[in-house]
Backbone as JSON Lines, residues from 0, in Angstrom:
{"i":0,"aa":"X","n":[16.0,6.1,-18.64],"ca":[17.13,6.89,-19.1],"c":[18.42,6.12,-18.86]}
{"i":1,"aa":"X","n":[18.46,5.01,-19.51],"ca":[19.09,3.99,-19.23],"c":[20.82,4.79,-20.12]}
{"i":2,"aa":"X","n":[21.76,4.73,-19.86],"ca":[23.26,4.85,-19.83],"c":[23.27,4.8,-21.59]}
{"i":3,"aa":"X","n":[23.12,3.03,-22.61],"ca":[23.79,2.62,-23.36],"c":[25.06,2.7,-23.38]}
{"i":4,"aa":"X","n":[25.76,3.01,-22.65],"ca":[27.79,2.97,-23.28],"c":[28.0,4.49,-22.95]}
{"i":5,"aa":"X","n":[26.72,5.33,-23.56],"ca":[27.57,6.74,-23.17],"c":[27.11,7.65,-21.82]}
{"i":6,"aa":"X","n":[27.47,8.91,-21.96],"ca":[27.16,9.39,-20.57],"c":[26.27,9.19,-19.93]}
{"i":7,"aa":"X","n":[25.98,8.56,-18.58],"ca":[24.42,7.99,-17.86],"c":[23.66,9.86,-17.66]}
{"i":8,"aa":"X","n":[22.86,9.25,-17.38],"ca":[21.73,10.36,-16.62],"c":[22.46,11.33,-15.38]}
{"i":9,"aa":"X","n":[22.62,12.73,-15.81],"ca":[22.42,13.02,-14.46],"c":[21.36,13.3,-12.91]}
{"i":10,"aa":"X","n":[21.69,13.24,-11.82],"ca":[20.8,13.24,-11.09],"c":[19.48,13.88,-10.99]}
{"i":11,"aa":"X","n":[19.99,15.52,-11.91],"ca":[18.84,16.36,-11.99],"c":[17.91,15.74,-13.11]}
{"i":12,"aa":"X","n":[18.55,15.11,-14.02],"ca":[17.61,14.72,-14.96],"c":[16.45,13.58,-14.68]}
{"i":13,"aa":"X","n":[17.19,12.96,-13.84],"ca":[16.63,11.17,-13.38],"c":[15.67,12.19,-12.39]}
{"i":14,"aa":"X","n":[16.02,13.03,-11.5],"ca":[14.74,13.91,-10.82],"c":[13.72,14.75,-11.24]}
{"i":15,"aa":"X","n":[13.89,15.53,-12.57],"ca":[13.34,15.86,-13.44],"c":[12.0,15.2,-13.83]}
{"i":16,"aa":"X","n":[12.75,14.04,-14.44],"ca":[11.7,12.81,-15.14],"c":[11.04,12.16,-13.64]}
{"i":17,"aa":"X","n":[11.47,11.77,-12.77],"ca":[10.6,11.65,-11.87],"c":[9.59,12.74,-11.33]}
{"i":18,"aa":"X","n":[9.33,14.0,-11.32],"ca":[8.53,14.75,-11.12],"c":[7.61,14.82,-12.25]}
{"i":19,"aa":"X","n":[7.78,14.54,-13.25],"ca":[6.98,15.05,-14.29],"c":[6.01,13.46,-14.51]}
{"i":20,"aa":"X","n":[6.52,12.05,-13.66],"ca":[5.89,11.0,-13.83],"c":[4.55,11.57,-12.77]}
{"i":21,"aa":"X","n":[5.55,12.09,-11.46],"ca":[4.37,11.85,-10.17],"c":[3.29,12.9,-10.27]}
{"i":22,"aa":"X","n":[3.42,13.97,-10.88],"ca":[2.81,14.97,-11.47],"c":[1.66,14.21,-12.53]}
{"i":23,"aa":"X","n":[2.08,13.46,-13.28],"ca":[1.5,12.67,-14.48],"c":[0.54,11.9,-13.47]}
{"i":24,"aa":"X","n":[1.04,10.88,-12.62],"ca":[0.1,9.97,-11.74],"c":[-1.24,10.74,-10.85]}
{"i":25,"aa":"X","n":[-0.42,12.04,-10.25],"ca":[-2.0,12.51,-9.55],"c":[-2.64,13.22,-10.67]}
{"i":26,"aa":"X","n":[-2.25,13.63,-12.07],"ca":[-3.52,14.11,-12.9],"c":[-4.11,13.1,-13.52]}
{"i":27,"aa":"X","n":[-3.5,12.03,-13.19],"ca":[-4.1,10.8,-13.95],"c":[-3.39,10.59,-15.84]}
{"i":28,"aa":"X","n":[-2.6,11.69,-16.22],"ca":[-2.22,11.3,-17.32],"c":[-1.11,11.87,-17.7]}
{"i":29,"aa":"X","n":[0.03,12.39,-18.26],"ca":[0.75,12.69,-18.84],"c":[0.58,14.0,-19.9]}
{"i":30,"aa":"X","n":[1.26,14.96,-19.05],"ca":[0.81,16.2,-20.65],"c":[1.47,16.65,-21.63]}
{"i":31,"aa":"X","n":[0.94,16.61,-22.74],"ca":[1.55,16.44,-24.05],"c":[3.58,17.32,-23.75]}
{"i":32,"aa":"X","n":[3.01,18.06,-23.6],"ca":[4.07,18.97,-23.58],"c":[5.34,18.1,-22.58]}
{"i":33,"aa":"X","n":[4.57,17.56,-21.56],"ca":[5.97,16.7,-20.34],"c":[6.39,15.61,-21.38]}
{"i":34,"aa":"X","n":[5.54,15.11,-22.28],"ca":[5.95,13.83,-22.64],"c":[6.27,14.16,-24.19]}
{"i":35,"aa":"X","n":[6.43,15.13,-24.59],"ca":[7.56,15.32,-25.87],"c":[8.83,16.07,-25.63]}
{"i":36,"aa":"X","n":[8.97,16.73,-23.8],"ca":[9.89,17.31,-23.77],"c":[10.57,15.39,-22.98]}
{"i":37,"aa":"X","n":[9.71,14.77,-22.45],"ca":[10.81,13.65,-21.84],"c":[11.17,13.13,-23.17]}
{"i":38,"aa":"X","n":[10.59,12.6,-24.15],"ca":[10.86,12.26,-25.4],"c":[11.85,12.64,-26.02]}
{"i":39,"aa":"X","n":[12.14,13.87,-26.01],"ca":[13.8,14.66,-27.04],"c":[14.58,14.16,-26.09]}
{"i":40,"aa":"X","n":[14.28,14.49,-24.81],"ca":[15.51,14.12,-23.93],"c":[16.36,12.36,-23.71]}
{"i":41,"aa":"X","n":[15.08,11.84,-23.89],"ca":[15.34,9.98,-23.71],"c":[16.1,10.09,-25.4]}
{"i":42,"aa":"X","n":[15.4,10.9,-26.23],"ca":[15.95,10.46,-27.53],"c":[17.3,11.19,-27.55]}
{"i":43,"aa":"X","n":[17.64,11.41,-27.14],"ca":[18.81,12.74,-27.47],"c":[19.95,11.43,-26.63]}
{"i":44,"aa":"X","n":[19.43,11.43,-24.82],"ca":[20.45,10.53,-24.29],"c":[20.78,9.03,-25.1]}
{"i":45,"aa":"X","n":[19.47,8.58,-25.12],"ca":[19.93,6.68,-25.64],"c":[20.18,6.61,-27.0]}
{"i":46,"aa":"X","n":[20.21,7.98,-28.16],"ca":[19.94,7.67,-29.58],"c":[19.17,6.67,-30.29]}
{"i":47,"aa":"X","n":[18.04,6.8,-29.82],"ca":[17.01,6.3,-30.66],"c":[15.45,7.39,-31.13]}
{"i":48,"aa":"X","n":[14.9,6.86,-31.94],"ca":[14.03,7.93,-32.33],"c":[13.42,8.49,-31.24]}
{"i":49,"aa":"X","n":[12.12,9.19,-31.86],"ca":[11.83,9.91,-30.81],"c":[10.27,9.52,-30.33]}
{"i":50,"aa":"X","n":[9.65,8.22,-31.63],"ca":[8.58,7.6,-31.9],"c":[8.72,6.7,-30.61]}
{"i":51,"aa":"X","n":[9.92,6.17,-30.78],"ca":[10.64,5.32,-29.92],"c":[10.76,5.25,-28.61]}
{"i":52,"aa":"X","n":[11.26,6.59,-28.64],"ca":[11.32,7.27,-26.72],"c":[9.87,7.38,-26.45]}
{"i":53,"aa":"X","n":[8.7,8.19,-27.03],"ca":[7.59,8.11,-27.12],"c":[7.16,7.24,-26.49]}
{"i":54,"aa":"X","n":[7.17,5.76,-27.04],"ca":[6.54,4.45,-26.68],"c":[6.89,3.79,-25.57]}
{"i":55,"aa":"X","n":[8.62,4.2,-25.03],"ca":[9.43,4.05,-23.79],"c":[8.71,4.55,-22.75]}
{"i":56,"aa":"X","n":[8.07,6.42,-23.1],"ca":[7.77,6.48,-21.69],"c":[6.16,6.53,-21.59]}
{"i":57,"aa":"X","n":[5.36,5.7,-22.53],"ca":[4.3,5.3,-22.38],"c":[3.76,4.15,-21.82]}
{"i":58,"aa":"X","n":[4.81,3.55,-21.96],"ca":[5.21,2.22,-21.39],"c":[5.43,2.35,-19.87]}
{"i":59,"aa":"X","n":[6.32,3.13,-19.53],"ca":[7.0,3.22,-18.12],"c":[5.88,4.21,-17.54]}
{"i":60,"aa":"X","n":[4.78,4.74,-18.01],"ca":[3.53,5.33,-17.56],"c":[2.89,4.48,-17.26]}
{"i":61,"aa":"X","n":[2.82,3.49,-18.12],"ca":[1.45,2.21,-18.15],"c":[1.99,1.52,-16.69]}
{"i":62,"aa":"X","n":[3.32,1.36,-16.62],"ca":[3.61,0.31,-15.41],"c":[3.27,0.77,-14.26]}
{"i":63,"aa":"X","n":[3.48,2.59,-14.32],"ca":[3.93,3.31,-12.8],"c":[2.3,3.14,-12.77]}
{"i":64,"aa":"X","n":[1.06,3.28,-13.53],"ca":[-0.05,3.12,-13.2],"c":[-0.58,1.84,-12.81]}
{"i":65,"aa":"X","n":[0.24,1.2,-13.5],"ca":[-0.32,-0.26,-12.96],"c":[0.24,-0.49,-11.09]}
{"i":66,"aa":"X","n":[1.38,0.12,-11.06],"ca":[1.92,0.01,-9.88],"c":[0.39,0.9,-9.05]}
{"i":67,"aa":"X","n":[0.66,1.67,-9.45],"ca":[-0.21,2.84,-8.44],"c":[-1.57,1.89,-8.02]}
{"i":68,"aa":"X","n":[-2.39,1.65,-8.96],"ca":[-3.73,0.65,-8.87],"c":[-3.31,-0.85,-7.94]}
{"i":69,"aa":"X","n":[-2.69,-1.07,-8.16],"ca":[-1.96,-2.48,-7.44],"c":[-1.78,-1.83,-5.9]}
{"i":70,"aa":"X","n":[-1.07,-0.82,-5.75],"ca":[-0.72,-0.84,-4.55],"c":[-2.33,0.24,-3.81]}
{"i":71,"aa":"X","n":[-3.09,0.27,-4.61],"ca":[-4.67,1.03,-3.88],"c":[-5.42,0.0,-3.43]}
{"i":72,"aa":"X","n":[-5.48,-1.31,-4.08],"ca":[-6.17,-2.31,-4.09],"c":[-5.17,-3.07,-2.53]}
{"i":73,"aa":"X","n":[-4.01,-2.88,-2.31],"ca":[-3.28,-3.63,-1.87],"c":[-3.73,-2.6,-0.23]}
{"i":74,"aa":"X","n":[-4.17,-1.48,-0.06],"ca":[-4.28,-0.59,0.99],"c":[-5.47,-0.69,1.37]}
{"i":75,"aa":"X","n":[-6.3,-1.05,-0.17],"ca":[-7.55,-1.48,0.39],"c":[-8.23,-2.68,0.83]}
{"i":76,"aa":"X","n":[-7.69,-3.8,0.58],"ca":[-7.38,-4.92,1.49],"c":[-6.98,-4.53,2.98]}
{"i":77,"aa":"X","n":[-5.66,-3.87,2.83],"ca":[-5.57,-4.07,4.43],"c":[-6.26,-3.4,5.02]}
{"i":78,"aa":"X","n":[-7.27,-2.26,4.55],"ca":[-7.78,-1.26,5.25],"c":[-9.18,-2.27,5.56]}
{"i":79,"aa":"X","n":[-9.83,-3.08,5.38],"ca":[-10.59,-4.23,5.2],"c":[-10.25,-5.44,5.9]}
{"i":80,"aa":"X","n":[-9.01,-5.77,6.41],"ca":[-8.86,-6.76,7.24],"c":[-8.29,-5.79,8.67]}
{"i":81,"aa":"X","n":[-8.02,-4.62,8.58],"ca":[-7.57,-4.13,9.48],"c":[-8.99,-3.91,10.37]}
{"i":82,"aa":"X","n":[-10.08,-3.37,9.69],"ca":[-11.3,-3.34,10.21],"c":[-12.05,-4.63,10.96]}
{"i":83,"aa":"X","n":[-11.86,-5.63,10.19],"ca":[-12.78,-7.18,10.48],"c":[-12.05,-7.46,11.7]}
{"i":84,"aa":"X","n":[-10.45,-7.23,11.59],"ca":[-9.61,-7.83,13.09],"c":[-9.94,-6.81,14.35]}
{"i":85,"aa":"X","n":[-10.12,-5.47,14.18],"ca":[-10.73,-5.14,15.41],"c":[-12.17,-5.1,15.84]}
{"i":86,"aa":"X","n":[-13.06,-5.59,15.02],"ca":[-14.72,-6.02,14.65],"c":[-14.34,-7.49,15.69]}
{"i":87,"aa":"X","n":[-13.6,-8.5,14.83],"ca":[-12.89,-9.93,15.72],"c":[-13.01,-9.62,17.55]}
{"i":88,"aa":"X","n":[-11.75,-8.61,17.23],"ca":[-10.89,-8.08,18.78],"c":[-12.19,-7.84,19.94]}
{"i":89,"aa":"X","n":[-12.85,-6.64,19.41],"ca":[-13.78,-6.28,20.48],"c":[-14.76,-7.3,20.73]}
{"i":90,"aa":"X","n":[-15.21,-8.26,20.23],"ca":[-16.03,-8.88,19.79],"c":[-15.34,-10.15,21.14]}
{"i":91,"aa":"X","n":[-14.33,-10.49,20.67],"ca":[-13.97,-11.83,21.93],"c":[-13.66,-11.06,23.21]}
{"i":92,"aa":"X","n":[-13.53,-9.71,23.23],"ca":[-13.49,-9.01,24.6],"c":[-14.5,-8.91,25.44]}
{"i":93,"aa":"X","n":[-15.55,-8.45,24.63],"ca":[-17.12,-8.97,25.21],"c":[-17.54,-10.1,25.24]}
{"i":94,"aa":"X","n":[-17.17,-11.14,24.66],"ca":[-17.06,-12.33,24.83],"c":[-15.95,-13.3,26.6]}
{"i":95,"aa":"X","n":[-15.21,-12.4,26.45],"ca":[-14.3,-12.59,27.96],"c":[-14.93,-12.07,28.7]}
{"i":96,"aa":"X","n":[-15.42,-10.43,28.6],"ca":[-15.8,-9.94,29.78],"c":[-17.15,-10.57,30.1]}
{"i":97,"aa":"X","n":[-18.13,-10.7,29.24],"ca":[-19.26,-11.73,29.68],"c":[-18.91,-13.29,30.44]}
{"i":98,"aa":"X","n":[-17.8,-13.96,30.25],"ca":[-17.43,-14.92,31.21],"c":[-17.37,-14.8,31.95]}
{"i":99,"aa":"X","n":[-16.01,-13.78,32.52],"ca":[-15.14,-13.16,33.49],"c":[-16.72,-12.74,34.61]}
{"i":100,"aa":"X","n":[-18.13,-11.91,34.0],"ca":[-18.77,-11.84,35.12],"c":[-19.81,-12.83,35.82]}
{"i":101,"aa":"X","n":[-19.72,-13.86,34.62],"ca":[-20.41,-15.0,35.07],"c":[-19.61,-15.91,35.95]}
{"i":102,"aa":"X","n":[-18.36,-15.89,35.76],"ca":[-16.88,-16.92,36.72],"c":[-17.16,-15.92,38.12]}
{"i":103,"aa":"X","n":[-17.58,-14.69,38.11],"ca":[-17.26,-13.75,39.15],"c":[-18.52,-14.02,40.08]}
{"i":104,"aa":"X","n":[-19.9,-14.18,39.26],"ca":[-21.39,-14.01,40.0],"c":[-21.06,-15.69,40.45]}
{"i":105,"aa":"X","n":[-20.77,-16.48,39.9],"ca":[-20.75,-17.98,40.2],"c":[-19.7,-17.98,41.73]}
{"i":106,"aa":"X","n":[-18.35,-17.5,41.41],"ca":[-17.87,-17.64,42.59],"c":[-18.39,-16.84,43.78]}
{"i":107,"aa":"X","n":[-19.03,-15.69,43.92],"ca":[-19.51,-14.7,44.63],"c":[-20.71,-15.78,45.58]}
{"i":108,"aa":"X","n":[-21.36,-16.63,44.94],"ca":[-22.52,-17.31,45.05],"c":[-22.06,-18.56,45.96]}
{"i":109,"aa":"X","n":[-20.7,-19.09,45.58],"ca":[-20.16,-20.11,45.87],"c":[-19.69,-19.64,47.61]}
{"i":110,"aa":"X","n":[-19.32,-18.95,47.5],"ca":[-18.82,-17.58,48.53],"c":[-19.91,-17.3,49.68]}
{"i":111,"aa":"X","n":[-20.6,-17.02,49.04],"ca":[-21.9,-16.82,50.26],"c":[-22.46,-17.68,50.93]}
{"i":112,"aa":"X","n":[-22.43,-18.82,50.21],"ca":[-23.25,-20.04,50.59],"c":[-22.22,-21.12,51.38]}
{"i":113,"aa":"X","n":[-21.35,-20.49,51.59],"ca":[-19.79,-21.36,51.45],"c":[-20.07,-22.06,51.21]}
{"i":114,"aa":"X","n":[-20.1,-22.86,50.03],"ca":[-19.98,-23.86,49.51],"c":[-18.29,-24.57,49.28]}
{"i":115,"aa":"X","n":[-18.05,-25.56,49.77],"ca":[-16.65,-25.59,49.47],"c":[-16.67,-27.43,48.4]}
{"i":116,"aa":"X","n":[-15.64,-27.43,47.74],"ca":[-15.58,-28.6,46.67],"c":[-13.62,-29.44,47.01]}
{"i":117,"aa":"X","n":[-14.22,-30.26,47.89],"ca":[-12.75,-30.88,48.43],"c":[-12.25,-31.45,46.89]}
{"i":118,"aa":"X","n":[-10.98,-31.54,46.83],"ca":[-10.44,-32.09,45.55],"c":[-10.84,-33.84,46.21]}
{"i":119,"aa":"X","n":[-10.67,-35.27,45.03],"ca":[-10.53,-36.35,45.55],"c":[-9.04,-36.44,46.05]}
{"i":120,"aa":"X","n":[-9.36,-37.6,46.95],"ca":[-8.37,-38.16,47.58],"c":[-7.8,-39.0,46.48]}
């Protein structure tokens, strides 16, 4: 709902058309009725047809969906590395704590037996 030269959009309208997109995105499509009433309105503000406005906000549907899919794929990645890094995490923790009781039974052993290890001179 771009300006051209004459009066821009008002706020209710630019909010308007945004409800009737996000409405459009969770049914998955656009209903006839939202998208010939956004149509008079884009055509009425920018003066151009209404075939025209039509194709404008089929267009600006196609993107907000492309956005939407882009950013599912983009959640589902991280939801997928967010998993493998704490799979990683616990994984070298049991990996420490299995040292940590072998450094512990070794010195315990070292301990009993006093064994002592002079540094060289």
């Amino acid at each position: 709902m771009r300006a051209n030269g004459q009066q821009p959009p008002t706020a209710q309208e630019r909010d308007e058309a945004s409800r009737i997109f996000v409405s459009a995105l969770a049914n998955g499509r656009i209903e006839q009725g939202d998208r010939d009433y956004l149509a008079s309105r884009l055509a009425a503000r920018s003066g151009i047809s209404e075939q025209d406005a039509q194709k404008r906000i089929d267009d600006a549907y196609a993107r907000i969906s492309q956005a939407k899919e882009a950013a599912k794929q983009a959640a589902e990645r991280a939801r997928k590395t967010a998993v493998l890094t704490a799979f990683l995490t616990a994984a070298a923790l049991l990996v420490g704590a299995a040292a940590a009781s072998w450094a512990a039974t070794l010195g315990g052993e070292h301990r009993d037996e006093n064994l002592r290890v002079d540094p060289p001179l």
